[in-house]
N, C-alpha and C positions, 0 to 999 in steps of 0.2 A: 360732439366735442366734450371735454375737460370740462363742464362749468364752473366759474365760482359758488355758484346758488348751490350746485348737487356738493360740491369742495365743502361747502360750508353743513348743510342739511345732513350728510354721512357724518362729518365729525360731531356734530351735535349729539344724534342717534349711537354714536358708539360711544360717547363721555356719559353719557345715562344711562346706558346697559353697565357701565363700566361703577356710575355708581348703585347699580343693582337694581334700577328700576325697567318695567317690562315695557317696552319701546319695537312697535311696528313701523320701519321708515318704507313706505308707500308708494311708487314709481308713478309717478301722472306723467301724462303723453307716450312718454320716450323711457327705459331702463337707463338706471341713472350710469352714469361713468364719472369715475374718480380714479385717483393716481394710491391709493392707500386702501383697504382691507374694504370694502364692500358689504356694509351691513345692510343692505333693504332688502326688499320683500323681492323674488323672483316672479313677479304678477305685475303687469302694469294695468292700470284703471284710466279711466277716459284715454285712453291708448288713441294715437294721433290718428292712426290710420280709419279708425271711425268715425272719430271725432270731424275727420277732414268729409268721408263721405257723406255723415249726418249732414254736414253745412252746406253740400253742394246737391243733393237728391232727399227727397222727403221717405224716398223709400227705403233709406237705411235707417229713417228714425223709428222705425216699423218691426224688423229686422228683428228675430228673435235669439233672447239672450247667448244662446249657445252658439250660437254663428258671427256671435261678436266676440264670445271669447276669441273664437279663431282668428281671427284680425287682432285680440289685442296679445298673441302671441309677442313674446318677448327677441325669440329669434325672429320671426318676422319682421318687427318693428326694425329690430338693427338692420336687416338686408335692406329694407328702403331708406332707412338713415343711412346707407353709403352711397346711394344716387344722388343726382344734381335735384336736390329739392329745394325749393324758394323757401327758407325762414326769413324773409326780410320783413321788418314791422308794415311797411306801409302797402306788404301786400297782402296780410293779413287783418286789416283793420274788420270787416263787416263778421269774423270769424271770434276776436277780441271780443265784439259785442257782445255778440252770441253767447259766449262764455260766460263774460260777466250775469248776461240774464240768466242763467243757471236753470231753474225749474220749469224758467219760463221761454228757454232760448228753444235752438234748433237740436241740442246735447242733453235733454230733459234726461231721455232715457238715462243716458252716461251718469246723469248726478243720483239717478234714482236707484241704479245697479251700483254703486258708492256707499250711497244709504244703508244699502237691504245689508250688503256686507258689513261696512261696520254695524250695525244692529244686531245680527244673528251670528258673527262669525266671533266678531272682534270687542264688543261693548268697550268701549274706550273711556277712562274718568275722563278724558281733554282731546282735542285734536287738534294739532297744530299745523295750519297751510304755508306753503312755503315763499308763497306773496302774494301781495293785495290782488294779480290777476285773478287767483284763484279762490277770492273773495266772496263769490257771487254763490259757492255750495254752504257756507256757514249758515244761510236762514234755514237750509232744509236738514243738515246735519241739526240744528240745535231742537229741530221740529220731530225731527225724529228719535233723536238721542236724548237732548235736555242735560247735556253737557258744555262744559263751555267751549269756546272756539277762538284761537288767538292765529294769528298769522306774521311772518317777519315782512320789513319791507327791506326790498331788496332791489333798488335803483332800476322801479319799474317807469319812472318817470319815463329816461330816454326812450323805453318802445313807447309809450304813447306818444313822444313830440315826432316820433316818428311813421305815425299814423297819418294819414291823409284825411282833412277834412268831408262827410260830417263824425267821421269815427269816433277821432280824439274828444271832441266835446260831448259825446255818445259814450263814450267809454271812461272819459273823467265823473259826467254825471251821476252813471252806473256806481262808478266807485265812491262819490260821497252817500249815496243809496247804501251800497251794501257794507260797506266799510263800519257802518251802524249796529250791524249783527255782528262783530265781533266783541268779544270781551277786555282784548288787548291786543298790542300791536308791540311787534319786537324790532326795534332799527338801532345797526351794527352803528351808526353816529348819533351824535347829539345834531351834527351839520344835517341829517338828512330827516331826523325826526322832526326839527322843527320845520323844515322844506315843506312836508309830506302834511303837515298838521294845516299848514295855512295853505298848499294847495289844495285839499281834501274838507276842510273844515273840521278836522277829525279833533276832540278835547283833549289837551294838555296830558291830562289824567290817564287818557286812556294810552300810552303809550311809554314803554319802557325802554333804556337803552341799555344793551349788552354785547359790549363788542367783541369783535369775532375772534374766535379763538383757534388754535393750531394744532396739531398732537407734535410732541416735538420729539420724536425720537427720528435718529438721526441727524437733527438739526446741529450744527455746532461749530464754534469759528475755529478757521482753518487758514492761517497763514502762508503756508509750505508753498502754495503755486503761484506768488504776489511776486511780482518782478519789478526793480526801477525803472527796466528799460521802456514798458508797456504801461498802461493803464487800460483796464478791462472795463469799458462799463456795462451792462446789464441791463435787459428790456427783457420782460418776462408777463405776458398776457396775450388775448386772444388778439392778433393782426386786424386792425381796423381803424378807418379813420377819425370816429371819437377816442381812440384811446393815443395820440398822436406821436404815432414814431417817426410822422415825416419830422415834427419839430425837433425832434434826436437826432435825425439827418443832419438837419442844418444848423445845427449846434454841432455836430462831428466834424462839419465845415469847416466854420469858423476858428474852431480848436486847430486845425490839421494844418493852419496858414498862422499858427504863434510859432516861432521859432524854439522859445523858451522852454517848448514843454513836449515832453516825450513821444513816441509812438503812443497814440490812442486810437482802442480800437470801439468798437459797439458790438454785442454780440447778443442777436436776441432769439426769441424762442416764443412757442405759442401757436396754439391752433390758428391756423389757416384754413378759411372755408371757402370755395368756388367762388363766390360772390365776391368778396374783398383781394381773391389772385390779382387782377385789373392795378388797384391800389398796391400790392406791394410789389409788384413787374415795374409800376413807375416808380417805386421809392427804389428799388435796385437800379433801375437804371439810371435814375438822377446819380446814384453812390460811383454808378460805373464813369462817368460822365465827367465827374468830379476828379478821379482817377483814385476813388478811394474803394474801390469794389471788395480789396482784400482788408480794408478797415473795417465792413461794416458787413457782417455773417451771420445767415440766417440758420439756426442750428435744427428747426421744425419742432415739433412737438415733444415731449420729454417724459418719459417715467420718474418715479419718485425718488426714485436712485439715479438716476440722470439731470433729474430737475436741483436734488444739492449740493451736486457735484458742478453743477452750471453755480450756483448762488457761490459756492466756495472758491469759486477759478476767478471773480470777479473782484476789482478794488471798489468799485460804487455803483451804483443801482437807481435806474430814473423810469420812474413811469408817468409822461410828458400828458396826460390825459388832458384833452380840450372840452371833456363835459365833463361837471362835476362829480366825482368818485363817491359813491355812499357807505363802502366799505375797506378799500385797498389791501387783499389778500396777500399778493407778492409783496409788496412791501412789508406787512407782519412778515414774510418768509423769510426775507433778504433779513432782516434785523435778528431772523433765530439763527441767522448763519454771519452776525457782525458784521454785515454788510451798511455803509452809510448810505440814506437814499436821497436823490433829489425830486421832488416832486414841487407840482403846480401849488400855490399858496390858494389852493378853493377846496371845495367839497369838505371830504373827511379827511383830505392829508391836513389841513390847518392845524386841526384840533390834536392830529395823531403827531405831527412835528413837535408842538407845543406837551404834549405829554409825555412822551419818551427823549425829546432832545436827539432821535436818532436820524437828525439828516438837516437839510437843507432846502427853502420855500425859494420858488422862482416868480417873476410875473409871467400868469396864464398868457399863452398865445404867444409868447415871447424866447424867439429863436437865442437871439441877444443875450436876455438875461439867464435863459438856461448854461450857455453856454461860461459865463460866466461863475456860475455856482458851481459846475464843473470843474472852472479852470481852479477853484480856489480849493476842492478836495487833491486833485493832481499835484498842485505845488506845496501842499501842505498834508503829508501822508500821516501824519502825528494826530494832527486834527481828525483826521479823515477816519481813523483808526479808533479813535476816543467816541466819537460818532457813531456808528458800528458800536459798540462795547455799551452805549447809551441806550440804542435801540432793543441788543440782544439782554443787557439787563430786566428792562421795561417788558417783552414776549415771554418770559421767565414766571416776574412775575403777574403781569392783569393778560395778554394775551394769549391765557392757553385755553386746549378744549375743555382741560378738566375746571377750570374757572367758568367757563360759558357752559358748562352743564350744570356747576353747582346754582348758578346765578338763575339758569332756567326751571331750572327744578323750583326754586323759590318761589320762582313766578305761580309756575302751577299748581304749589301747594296755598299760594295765596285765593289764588283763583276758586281753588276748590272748597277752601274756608269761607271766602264769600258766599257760597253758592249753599254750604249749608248752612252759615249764618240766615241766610233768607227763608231758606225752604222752615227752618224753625219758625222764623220769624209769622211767618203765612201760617204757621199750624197754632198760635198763639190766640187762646179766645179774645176776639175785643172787648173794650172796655163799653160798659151803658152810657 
């Protein structure tokens, strides 16, 4: 699928090429997939399809390098990314560990063919992992490099509560363990950096926030398709039950039995993965049920030219998430395209409502109150419009990529002035 992590890691790595610095972005497990110009590396490392053998037979950890390159084919990887393969967290929990122990797990080899490359191919000032799962290669990266190593977090909490016990507190431990070898940590909230700090133990200090940024070309508010007659709203994310579109459902409900208020439709989009079909067969059929089926349209999956032509067709934009959010990408979208949003009053929309003023806070879990924060965009289009115009100001200026590459860069040249403040500091004779 689309992810946010690879959404966000691509736009990172092309705002630092863009401000001239030399940036390898690095495909682990899977070739990454994005909706926008595709800068990584054509090579994937710890490539799943070994990674998955290593963990289940001793005799792929065996296995010589060149015969793994051929499994971490990139075309190969994609033809078994089209079959019905289990990513569910809780059925990879004893795999999770694994990873975490890194040099020491079932994937030794995978970190150490990681190593050898960056060492001899790539000498890197910095490397940066793209979340704490992949925490557990920073002590041998820095063992063999002696560079620093920084990681973003990136709302890895949910896979671990969705690990099956003894994992989760196996795979929490691991991470206040290795979470230590890092130099810094990058989280897209101030909501989640503090989560992350007192579930991990991890120091105040050690962790920066910069939040997520967009390329906005393209982007841009578009009136022309805005009808009185209709109200469009807008769900745009991967289909699944933490990110709650049945509570959009039944918010579509409620709205569809006011007399007062116009045709409202729901129109959402987003990868669908085998797993969660189950999940949204019942949310259609509840729609169908209802006798709302043609209210509520499932448009699939979107290109980038399809995904702001869906933002632009919309009057307001709700993503109903029932677990806390640590970054809210679509919504940064919907606001580059003046879109008003409604979101849950938890996670990172709190902080991002209160900053750009571009929308409206509901209570979490609450069919009722969504519906109502809706009703109040629908009857009052002026407002609704002003909102929108607050959010797409606010993306303009603090959430672009070129902001979160200059902000990154910072980092690492901070990073790197540490590093030879020290090394001086160590060549310093001591005093008698």
């Amino acid at each position: 699928m689309i992810c946010g992590n690879c959404l966000h890691d691509n736009a990172l790595a092309s705002a630092l090429l863009q401000l001239g610095q030399d940036v390898i972005l690095v495909p682990i497990y899977t070739p990454l997939r994005t909706d926008e110009v595709n800068v990584s590396l054509n090579r994937v490392f710890f490539g799943g399809i070994n990674v998955f053998l290593q963990q289940k037979s001793s005799f792929f950890r065996h296995t010589p390098w060149f015969l793994d390159r051929i499994l971490d084919s990139p075309a190969l990887i994609r033809s078994m990314m089209s079959r019905s393969v289990s990513v569910d967290a809780e059925d990879l929990g004893a795999l999770a560990v694994s990873v975490l122990k890194a040099e020491d797990g079932n994937q030794r080899k995978e970190v150490l063919k990681l190593c050898a490359w960056l060492r001899n191919d790539v000498r890197p000032d910095i490397v940066h992992l793209s979340n704490i799962l992949l925490s557990g290669f920073a002590r041998e990266i820095k063992r063999e490099l002696n560079v620093p190593v920084v990681s973003t977090l990136s709302g890895e909490e949910l896979f671990l509560k969705n690990l099956k016990e003894p994992h989760t507190s196996q795979a929490e431990n691991l991470l206040k363990d290795r979470t230590q070898d890092l130099d810094a940590l990058v989280s897209l909230s101030h909501f989640y950096a503090h989560h992350m700090e007192d579930l991990l133990g991890i120091p105040d200090e050690k962790v920066v926030v910069i939040e997520h940024g967009i390329n906005l070309d393209g982007h841009h508010i578009n009136r022309s398709e805005s009808t009185k007659e209709t109200h469009r709203i807008g769900y745009l994310a991967r289909i699944s039950p933490e990110k709650g579109l049945h509570l959009l459902l039944e918010a579509l409900k409620i709205l569809s039995k006011q007399a007062d208020l116009p045709r409202v439709e729901v129109r959402v989009a987003g990868y669908l993965g085998k797993s969660d079909q189950p999940y949204m067969d019942e949310i259609q059929q509840h729609a169908d049920e209802a006798g709302l089926g043609d209210h509520f349209v499932y448009e699939g999956e979107l290109t980038l030219e399809e995904k702001i032509r869906f933002y632009q067709s919309l009057d307001s934009f709700c993503l109903p998430t029932v677990f806390p959010s640590s970054k809210g990408l679509s919504v940064i979208e919907a606001w580059a395209n003046g879109i008003p949003a409604v979101v849950p009053d938890h996670g990172s929309f709190s902080e991002m409502i209160a900053d750009t003023g571009g929308g409206l806070l509901f209570e979490p879990h609450n069919a009722e109150s969504l519906a109502s924060k809706l009703r109040e965009l629908i009857l009052d289009p002026d407002s609704a419009r002003s909102l929108g115009e607050k959010g797409h100001e606010a993306v303009h200026d603090r959430y672009t990529a070129a902001e979160m590459g200059k902000r990154t860069l910072q980092l690492y040249e901070s990073l790197l002035d540490q590093q030879q403040a020290a090394r001086t500091e160590s060549k310093l004779p001591t005093s008698s």
